[in-house]
RODREN-633186 format. One record per residue (C-alpha): residue in one letter; z negated, x, y negated. Coordinates in steps of 0.25 Angstrom, whole numbers, padded with zeros to 4 digits, always signed. Layout:
BEGIN
AZXY
...
//
This chain:
BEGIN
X-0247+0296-0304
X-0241+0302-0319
X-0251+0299-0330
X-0246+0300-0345
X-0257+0303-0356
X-0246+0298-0365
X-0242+0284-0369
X-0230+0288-0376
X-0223+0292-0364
X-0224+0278-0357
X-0209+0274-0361
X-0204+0286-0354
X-0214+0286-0343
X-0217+0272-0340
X-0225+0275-0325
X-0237+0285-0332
X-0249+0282-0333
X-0258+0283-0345
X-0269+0294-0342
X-0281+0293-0348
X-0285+0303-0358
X-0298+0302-0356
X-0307+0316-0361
X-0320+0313-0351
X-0320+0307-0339
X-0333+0306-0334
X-0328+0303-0319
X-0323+0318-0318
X-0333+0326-0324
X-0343+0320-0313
X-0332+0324-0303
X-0331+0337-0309
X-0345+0340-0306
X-0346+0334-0293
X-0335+0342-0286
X-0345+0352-0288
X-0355+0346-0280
X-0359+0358-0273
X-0362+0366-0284
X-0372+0355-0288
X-0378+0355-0274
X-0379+0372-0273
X-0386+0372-0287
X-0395+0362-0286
X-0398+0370-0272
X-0399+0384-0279
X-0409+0379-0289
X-0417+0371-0279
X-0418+0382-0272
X-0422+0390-0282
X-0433+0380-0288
X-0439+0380-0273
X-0440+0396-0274
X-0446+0395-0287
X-0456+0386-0283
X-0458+0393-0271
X-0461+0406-0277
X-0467+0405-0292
X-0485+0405-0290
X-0486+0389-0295
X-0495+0389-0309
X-0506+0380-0313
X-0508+0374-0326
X-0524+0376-0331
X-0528+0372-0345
X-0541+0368-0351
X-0543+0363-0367
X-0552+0368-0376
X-0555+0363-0393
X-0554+0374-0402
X-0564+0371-0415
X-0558+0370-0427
X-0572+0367-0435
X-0578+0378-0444
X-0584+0390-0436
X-0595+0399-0438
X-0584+0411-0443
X-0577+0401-0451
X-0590+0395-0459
X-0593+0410-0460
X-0579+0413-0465
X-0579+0403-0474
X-0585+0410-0486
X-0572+0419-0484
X-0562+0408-0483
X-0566+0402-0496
X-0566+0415-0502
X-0552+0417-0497
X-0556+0428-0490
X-0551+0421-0476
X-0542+0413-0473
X-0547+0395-0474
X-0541+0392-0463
X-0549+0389-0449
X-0544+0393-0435
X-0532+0386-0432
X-0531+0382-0417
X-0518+0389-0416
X-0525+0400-0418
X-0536+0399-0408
X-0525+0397-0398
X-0520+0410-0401
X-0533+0415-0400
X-0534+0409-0387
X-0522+0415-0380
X-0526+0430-0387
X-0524+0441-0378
X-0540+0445-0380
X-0545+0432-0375
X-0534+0432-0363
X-0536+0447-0359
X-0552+0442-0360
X-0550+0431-0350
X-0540+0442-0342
X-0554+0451-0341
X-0564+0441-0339
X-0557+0434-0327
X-0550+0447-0322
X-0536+0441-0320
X-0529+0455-0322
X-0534+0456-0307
X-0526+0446-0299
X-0528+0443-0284
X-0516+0438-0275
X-0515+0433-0261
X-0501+0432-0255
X-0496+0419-0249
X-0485+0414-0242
X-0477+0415-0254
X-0483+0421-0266
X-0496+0429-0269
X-0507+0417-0273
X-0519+0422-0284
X-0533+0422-0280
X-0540+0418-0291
X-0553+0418-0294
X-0557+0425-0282
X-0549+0435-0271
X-0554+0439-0257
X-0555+0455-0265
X-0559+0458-0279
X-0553+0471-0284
X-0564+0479-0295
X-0561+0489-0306
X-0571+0503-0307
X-0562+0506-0317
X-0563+0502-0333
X-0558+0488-0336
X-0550+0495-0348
X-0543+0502-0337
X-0541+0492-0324
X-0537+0480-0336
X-0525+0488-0338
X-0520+0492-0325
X-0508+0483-0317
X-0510+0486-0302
X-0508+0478-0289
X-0516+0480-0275
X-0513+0472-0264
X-0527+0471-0254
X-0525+0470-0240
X-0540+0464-0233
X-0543+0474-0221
X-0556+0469-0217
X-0570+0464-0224
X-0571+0478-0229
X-0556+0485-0232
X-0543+0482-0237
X-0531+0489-0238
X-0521+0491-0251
X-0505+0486-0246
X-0494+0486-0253
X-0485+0473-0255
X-0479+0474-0240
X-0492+0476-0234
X-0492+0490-0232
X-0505+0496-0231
X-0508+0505-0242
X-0524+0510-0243
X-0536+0504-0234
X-0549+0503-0242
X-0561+0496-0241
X-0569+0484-0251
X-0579+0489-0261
X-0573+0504-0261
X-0567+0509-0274
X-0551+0513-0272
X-0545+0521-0283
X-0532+0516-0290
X-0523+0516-0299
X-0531+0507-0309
X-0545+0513-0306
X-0554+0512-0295
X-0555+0500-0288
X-0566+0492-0279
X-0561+0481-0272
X-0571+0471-0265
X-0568+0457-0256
X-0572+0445-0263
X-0575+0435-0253
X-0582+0435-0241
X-0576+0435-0226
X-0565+0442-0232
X-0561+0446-0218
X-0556+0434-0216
X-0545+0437-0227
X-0540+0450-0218
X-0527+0455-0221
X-0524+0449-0233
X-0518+0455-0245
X-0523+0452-0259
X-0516+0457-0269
X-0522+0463-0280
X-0516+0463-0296
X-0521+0469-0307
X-0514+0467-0319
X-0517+0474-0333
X-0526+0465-0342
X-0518+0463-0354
X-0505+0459-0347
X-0513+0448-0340
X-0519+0443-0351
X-0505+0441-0358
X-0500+0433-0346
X-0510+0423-0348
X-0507+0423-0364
X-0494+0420-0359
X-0497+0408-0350
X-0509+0401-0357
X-0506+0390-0367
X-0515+0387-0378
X-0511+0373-0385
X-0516+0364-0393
X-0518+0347-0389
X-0513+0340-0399
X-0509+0343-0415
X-0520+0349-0423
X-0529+0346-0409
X-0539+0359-0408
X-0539+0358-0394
X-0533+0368-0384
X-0527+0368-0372
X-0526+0382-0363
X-0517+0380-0352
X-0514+0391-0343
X-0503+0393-0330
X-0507+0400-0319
X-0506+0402-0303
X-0523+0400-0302
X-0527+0389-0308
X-0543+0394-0307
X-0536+0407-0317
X-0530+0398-0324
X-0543+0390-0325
X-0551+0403-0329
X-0543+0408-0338
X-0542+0397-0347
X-0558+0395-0346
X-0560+0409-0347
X-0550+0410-0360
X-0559+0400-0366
X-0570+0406-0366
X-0564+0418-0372
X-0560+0412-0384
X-0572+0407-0387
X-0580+0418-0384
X-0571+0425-0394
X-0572+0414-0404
X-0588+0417-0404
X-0587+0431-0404
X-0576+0432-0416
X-0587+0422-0423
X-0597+0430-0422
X-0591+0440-0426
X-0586+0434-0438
X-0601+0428-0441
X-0605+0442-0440
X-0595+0449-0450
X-0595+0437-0460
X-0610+0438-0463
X-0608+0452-0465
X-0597+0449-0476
X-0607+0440-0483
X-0618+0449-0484
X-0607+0461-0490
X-0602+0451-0500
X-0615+0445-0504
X-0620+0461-0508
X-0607+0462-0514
X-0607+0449-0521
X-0622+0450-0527
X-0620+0464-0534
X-0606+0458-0538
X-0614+0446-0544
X-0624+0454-0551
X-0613+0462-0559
X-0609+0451-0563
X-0621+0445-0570
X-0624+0456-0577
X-0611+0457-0584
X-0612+0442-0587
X-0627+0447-0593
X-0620+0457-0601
X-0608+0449-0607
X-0617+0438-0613
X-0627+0449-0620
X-0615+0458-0625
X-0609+0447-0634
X-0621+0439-0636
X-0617+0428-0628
X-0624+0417-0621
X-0624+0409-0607
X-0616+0397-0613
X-0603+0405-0622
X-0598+0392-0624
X-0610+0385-0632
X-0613+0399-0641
X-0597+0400-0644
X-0599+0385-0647
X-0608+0388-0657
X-0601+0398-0664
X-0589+0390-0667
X-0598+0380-0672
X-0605+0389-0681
X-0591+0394-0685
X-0585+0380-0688
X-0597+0379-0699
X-0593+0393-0704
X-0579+0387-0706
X-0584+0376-0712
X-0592+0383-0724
X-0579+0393-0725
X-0569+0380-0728
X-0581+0374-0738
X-0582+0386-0746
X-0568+0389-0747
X-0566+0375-0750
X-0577+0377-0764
X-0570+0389-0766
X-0557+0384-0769
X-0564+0373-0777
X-0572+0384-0786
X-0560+0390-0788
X-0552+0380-0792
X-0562+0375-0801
X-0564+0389-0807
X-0549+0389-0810
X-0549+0376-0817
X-0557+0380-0825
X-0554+0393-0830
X-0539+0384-0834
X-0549+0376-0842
X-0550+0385-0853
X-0546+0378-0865
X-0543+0364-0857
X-0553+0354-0854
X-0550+0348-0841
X-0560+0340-0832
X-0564+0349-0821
X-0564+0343-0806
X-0577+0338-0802
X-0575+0335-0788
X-0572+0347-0781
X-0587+0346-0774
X-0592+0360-0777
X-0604+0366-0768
X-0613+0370-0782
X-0618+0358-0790
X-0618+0369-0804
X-0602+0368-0804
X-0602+0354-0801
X-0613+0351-0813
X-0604+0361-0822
X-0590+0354-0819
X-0596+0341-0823
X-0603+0344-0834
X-0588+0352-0838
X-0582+0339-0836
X-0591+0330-0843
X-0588+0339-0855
X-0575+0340-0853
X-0574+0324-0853
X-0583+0325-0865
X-0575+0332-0874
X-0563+0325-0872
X-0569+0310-0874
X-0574+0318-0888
X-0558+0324-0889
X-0554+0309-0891
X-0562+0306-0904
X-0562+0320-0910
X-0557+0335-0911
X-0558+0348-0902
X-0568+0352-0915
X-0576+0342-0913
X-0591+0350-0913
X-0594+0340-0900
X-0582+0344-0896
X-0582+0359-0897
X-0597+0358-0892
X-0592+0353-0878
X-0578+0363-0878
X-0591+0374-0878
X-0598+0366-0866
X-0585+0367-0858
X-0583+0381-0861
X-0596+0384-0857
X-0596+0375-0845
X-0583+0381-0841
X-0588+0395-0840
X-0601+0390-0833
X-0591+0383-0823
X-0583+0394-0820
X-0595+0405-0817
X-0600+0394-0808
X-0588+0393-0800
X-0586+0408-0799
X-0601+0408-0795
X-0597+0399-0783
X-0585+0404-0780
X-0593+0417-0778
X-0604+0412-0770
X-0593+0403-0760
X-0585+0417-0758
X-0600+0423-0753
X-0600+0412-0743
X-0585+0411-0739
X-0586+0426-0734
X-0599+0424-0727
X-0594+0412-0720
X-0580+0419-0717
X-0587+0430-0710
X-0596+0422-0702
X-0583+0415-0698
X-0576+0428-0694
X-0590+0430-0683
X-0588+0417-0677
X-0574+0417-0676
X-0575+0431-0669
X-0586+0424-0660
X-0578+0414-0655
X-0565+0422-0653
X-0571+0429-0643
X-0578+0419-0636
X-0567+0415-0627
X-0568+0428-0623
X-0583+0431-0622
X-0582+0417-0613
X-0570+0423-0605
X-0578+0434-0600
X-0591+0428-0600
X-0583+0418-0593
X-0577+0427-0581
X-0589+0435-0580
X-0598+0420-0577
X-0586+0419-0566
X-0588+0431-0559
X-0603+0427-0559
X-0601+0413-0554
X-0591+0418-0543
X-0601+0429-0538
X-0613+0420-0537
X-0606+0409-0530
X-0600+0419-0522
X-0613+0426-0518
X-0619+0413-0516
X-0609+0407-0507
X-0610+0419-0499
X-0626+0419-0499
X-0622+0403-0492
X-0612+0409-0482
X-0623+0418-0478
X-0631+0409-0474
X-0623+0401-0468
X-0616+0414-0461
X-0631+0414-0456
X-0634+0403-0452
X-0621+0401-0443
X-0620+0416-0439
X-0624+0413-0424
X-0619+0401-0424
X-0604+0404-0412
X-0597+0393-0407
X-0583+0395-0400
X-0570+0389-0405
X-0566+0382-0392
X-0573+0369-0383
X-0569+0368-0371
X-0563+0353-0368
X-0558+0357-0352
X-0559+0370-0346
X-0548+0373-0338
X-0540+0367-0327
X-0528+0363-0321
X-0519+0349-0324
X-0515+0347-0310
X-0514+0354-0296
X-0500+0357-0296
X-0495+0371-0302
X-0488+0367-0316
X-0478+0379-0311
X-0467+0379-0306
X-0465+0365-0308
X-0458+0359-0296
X-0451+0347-0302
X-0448+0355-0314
X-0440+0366-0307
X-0434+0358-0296
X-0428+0348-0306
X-0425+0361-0315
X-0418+0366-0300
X-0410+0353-0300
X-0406+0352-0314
X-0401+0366-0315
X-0396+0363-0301
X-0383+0355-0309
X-0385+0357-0321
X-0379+0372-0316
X-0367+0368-0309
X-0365+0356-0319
X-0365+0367-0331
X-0356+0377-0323
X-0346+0366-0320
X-0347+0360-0333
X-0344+0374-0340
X-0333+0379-0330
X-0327+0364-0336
X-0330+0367-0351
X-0322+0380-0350
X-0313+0377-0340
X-0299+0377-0350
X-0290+0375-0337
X-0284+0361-0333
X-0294+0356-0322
X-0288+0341-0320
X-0278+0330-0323
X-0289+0326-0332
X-0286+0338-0340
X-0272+0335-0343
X-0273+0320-0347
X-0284+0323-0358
X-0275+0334-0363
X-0260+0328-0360
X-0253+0317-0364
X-0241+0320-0356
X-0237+0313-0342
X-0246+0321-0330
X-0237+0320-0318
X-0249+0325-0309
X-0255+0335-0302
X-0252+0345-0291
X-0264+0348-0282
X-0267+0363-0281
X-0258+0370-0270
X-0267+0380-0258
X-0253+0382-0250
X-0250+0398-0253
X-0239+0399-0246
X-0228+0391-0251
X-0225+0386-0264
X-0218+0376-0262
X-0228+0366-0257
X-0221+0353-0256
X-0213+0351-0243
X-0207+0338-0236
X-0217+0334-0226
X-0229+0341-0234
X-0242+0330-0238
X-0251+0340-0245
X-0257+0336-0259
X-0250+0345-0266
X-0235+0338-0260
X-0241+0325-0263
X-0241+0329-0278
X-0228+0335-0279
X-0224+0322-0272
X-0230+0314-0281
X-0226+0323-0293
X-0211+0318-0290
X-0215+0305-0291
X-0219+0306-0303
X-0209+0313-0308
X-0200+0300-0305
X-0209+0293-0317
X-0208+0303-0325
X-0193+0305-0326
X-0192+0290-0324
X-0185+0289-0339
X-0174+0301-0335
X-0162+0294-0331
X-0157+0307-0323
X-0152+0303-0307
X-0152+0318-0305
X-0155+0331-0312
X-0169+0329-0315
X-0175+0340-0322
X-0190+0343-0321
X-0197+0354-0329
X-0210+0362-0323
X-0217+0367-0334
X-0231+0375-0337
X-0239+0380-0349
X-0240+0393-0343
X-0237+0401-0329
X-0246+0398-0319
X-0246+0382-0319
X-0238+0379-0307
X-0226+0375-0313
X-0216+0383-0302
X-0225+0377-0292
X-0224+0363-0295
X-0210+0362-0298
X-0206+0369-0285
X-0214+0360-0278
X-0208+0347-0287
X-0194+0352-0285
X-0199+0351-0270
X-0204+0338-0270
X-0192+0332-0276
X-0181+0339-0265
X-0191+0334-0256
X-0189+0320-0260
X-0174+0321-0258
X-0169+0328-0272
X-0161+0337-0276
X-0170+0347-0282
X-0167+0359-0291
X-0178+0371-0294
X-0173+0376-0306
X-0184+0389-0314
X-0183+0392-0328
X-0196+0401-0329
X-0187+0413-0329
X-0200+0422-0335
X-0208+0419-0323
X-0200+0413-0310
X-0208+0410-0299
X-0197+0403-0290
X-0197+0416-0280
X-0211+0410-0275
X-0208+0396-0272
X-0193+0397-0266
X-0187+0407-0258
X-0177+0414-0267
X-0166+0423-0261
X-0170+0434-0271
X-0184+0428-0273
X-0185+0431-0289
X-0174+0437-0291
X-0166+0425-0287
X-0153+0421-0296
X-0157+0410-0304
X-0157+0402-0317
X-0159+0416-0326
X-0147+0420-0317
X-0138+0408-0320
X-0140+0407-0333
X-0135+0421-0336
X-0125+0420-0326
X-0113+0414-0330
X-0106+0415-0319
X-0119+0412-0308
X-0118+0394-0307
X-0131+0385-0306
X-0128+0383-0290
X-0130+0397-0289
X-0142+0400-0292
X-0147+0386-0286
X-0155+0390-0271
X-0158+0379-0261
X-0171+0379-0255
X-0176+0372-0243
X-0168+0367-0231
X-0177+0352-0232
X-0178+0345-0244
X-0171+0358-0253
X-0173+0362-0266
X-0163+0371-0276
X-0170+0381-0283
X-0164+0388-0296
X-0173+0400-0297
X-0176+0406-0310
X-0168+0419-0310
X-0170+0434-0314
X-0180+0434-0325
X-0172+0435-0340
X-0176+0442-0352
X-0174+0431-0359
X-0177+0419-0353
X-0178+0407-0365
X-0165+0414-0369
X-0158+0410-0355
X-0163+0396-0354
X-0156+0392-0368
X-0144+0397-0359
X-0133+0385-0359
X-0134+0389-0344
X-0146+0383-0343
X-0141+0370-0345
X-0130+0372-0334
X-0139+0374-0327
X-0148+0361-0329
X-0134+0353-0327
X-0131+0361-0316
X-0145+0355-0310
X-0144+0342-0314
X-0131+0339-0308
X-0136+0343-0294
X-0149+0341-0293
X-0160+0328-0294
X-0169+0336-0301
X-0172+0351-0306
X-0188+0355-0307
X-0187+0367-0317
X-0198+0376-0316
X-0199+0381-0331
X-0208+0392-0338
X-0220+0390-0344
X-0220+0383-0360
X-0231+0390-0365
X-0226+0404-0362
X-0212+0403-0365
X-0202+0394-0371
X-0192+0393-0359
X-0196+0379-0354
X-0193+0374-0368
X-0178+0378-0369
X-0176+0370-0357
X-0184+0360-0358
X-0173+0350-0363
X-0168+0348-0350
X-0180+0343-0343
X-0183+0328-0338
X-0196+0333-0336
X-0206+0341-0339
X-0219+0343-0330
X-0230+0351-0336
X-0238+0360-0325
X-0253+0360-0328
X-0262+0369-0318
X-0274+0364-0314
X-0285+0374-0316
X-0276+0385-0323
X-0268+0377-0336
X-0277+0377-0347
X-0280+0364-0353
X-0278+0372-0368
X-0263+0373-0364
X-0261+0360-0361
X-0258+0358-0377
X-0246+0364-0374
X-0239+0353-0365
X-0245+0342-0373
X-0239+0346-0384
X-0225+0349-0376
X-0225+0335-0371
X-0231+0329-0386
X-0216+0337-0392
X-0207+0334-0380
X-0204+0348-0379
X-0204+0346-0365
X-0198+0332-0360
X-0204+0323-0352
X-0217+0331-0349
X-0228+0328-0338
X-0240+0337-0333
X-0242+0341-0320
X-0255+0345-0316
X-0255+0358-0305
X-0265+0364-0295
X-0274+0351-0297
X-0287+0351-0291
X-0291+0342-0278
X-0295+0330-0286
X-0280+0327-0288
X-0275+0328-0273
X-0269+0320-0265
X-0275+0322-0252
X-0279+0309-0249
X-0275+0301-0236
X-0260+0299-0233
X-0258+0312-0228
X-0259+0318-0241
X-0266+0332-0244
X-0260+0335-0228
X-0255+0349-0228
X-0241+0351-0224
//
């Protein structure tokens, strides 16, 4: 069946059908992944088998843990330390937990635990499979004469075979006997001397077995514990702990855990103590320090106050002095003030000479005298003019009182000078008390200042050596008081009695989900960047042109020509159904013979000399006359598919067009006795072969064939590589594009689309070549038979 991606060809091609363009098609990518059934099944097998082996051979661990509450309330060292902290000496903050969890899992406390319960001395029994661990007791107990400091850093491995109730025998790991020796004897090795003794009673019963001995250096056992203990906390801000440890002896495990514990809290007393210890220490040296610091400085405070006369309370005497200096400033302005007045008075009068002006009487002078003497001066004054008005300035009254005034006058103004004298006495006296008490209150700011920052450093000393003399005696009153950071809320033990590794359903499902997702992945990528055309599929999403069909994948080796008369292979059934097909596809040319049919490629390779052999075949088979006719002058390859007189060399095309005097017929070979077909080979290979085909000859050429033949199949050169199909492409009914399964890539495919969108090419189809066996046609009817 022809399918046509392209609705615009339905005039010209009314029996195709539409294909779908369809970009997923969820059908064939499951068939893509189950065709490779079997590589599903061998995975899923290889990991099974490889989770079995795993769980067979890994030594199953056990999950112990235990919880503990870590206080965070105020501790003996931290009531101690506090004098420090809020004298910024140490830090405020308390112990986090986060810490004490670090603390926890410290390589001390682990290489403690390590030492107290002897685990870099392991015991192991072999069983069927693997060495099992006996813990806490073995049928022997190895002993060490030499110093710990020595045998904890030693790795060394012995493996005991039991003789009897009294000797044993070193072996190595086949068995082979190394050294007899006897229980309770000391043997001398590598790591010192050693005594080992039987541990159990009726230990003949155990003869011949073989325990093996490993000792292990401390510090590398210690940090695989580190490694495998988990310290968390349950719960946010919770201060309670769970340690949680893996391991193959769950009664290790168990001891471990218990054992670390105690650890910590021994240590937690011990740095208490410690700290108890050393903090009352510090007290007592600051407290000598403090109460000779303290004494300097009340002596320098002694000292200030009797150097400038002053008193405890600065503030009240300095108050009293600016009081007695505001008075001072009070008298200063009054006096100034009766001084001014004198003056002006004394002026006045000394301008009265000759004038007999009232005087002012109101000027409130301090001494009563000038007072008296200004009235009495004015009542005279006022006398003489009421006597002016009714007599003469000779008037004996008259010149009586002008003697009185003159006398008063001169009295008036010895008084004023008098005063004026006796105010400038106390104006100076005044103004130099004022100069002292201004002084004194200039530099009290400063005496207070100092007095000031010398009563700080007092204060700060004395509450300083007070507050110690408290901390000391709460340092000894709570000095024996040690109480550990942690309370036990379980001791240790395991959650279940199953080994929490290796996790059976965990690793199987793990086996089975690796077991496809590997080959699912690899078939996946292998498509992802797989750039070949794999299916018809591939064609329709990327062509809009006609597909004629495909051409099944050809396993015959030995002839080319595959299509025969009486053959029912697939691959005749396709050709056989190419020519049908053809018929719907030059249905609009209105040609009763001369037919021509272009075969065509994007590149060499594609099968393009194959299938229109093979076509040329099918259609003599079915009665026509058939001509062959190859223009790939640059790469013939009729020599493989026909048997040529001169193979290669044969006189053909290349040789008629040059030759003027060679005819068509002459170059035109018959082959086959049944069914024949007429084959114009290409010729001796030109220099220049686009040149030849724009030969005028190569039209004769085409006449020649259409007249005497029902169809011409040309086999043509490639279009991408050269430009040879093009210059003869006019004289094609149609074109058939060869696509290669498995070999074209799908990025070339541009290059016939965009031939068939221009028409450079007319009437263009696809053929799909070297399908897969999806598309066969060996179903029932005899097809697929082979010939």
């Amino acid at each position: 069946m022809i399918s046509n991606n392209n609705s615009d060809n339905t005039t010209d091609n009314s029996t195709f059908i539409d294909a779908p363009k369809s970009s997923f098609n969820f059908r064939d990518e499951i068939l893509k992944y189950v065709k490779k059934w079997y590589w599903f099944l061998l995975s899923v097998v290889v990991f099974g088998t490889l989770a079995y082996l795993h769980i067979r051979y890994t030594i199953p661990q056990y999950n112990v843990s235990g919880t503990i509450l870590i206080s965070q309330e105020e501790s003996v060292s931290e009531s101690e330390l506090s004098a420090f902290k809020d004298l910024g000496l140490l830090d405020d903050s308390k112990n986090k937990i986060e810490n004490e969890i670090q603390i926890i899992k410290s390589r001390t406390l682990l290489t403690n635990v390590v030492n107290n319960l002897k685990l870099n001395v392991q015991y192991f029994t072999k069983g069927r499979v693997l060495e099992s661990e006996n813990y806490p007791k073995s049928l022997i107990e190895i002993n060490f004469l030499s110093a710990d400091s020595i045998v904890h850093t030693k790795s060394k491995n012995f493996r005991v075979l039991i003789n009897s109730q009294t000797s044993f025998s070193f072996v190595d790991k086949e068995g082979q006997k190394l050294s007899d020796h006897s229980f309770g004897k000391t043997i001398n090795t590598s790591i010192g001397d050693i005594v080992i003794t039987p541990n159990i009673d009726g230990i003949e019963s155990n003869k011949g077995k073989v325990i093996h001995i490993k000792i292990t250096p401390v510090n590398i056992v210690a940090q695989s514990y580190r490694n495998k203990l988990s310290v968390i906390t349950i719960g946010k801000g919770s201060s309670i702990v769970k340690l949680s440890l893996n391991d193959p002896v769950k009664e290790k495990a168990k001891d471990i855990i218990n054992n670390l514990v105690e650890e910590y809290n021994k240590s937690t007393i011990e740095n208490k103590k410690l700290t108890s210890a050393r903090t009352a220490g510090f007290i007592n040296e600051r407290l000598d320090l403090i109460s000779g610091d303290l004494s300097e400085v009340d002596d320098e405070a002694a000292g200030y106050k009797s150097k400038f006369g002053l008193t405890n309370d600065v503030s009240a005497q300095t108050q009293r002095v600016a009081d007695i200096d505001s008075r001072n400033l009070q008298e200063i302005n009054r006096f100034e003030t009766q001084l001014r007045k004198i003056e002006s008075t004394r002026r006045f009068v000394l301008s009265q000479d000759g004038k007999y002006d009232i005087l002012p009487s109101t000027l409130g002078f301090d001494d009563p005298s000038i007072t008296s003497t200004v009235a009495r001066y004015n009542g005279l004054i006022s006398q003489r003019k009421r006597l002016l008005k009714s007599s003469s300035v000779q008037n004996p009254v008259v010149v009586n009182i002008d003697e009185q005034i003159g006398s008063l006058r001169q009295g008036l103004i010895a008084s004023l000078n008098g005063a004026k004298n006796s105010i400038n006495i106390s104006l100076n006296s005044l103004r130099t008390q004022d100069k002292y008490f201004s002084g004194q209150l200039y530099n009290a700011p400063l005496r207070q200042k100092e007095l000031t920052a010398i009563g700080r450093e007092q204060g700060i000393k004395e509450q300083l050596y007070l507050y110690l003399l408290q901390k000391r005696e709460e340092a000894e009153i709570t000095s024996h008081i040690t109480l550990s950071n942690a309370r036990v809320i379980d001791k240790a033990s395991t959650l279940g009695s199953y080994p929490v590794s290796p996790n059976k359903k965990m690793i199987y499902f793990g086996a089975i989900f690796f077991g496809f997702a590997l080959p699912f992945l690899t078939i996946y990528l292998l498509d992802l960047f797989n750039t070949k055309v794999n299916s018809r599929e591939d064609l329709e999403r990327s062509l809009s042109m006609p597909i004629l069909g495909a051409i099944p994948k050809t396993k015959s080796k030995k002839s080319k020509i595959v299509v025969s008369r009486n053959s029912r292979s697939s691959i005749a059934e396709a050709f056989r159904i190419l020519r049908t097909n053809l018929g719907f596809l030059m249905a609009g040319t209105h040609k009763e013979t001369g037919k021509i049919i272009f075969v065509t490629s994007t590149i060499s390779g594609e099968g393009k000399t194959l299938v229109s052999s093979n076509l040329a075949k099918t259609l003599a088979i079915s009665g026509k006359k058939v001509a062959y006719l190859g223009t790939d002058f640059r790469d013939p390859k009729f020599h493989n598919f026909f048997e040529l007189q001169k193979g290669k060399d044969t006189p053909g095309f290349t040789n008629f067009i040059m030759n003027l005097d060679i005819k068509p017929e002459d170059v035109v070979y018959e082959q086959g006795e049944n069914d024949p077909l007429f084959v114009v080979p290409s010729g001796v290979i030109p220099p220049n072969p686009a040149e030849l085909l724009m030969n005028d000859r190569v039209k004769e050429m085409f006449d020649y064939l259409g007249d005497n033949y029902d169809y011409i199949v040309v086999d043509t050169a490639p279009v991408s590589l050269v430009t040879d199909t093009l210059l003869i492409g006019h004289f094609s009914d149609l074109s058939i594009y060869i696509v290669r399964e498995n070999y074209s890539d799908k990025r070339i495919l541009q290059v016939p689309e965009n031939f068939y969108r221009e028409k450079r090419l007319p009437n263009m189809a696809v053929l799909l070549n070297a399908a897969g066996d999806k598309v066969g046609y060996g179903y029932g009817y005899g097809y697929g038979a082979k010939d």
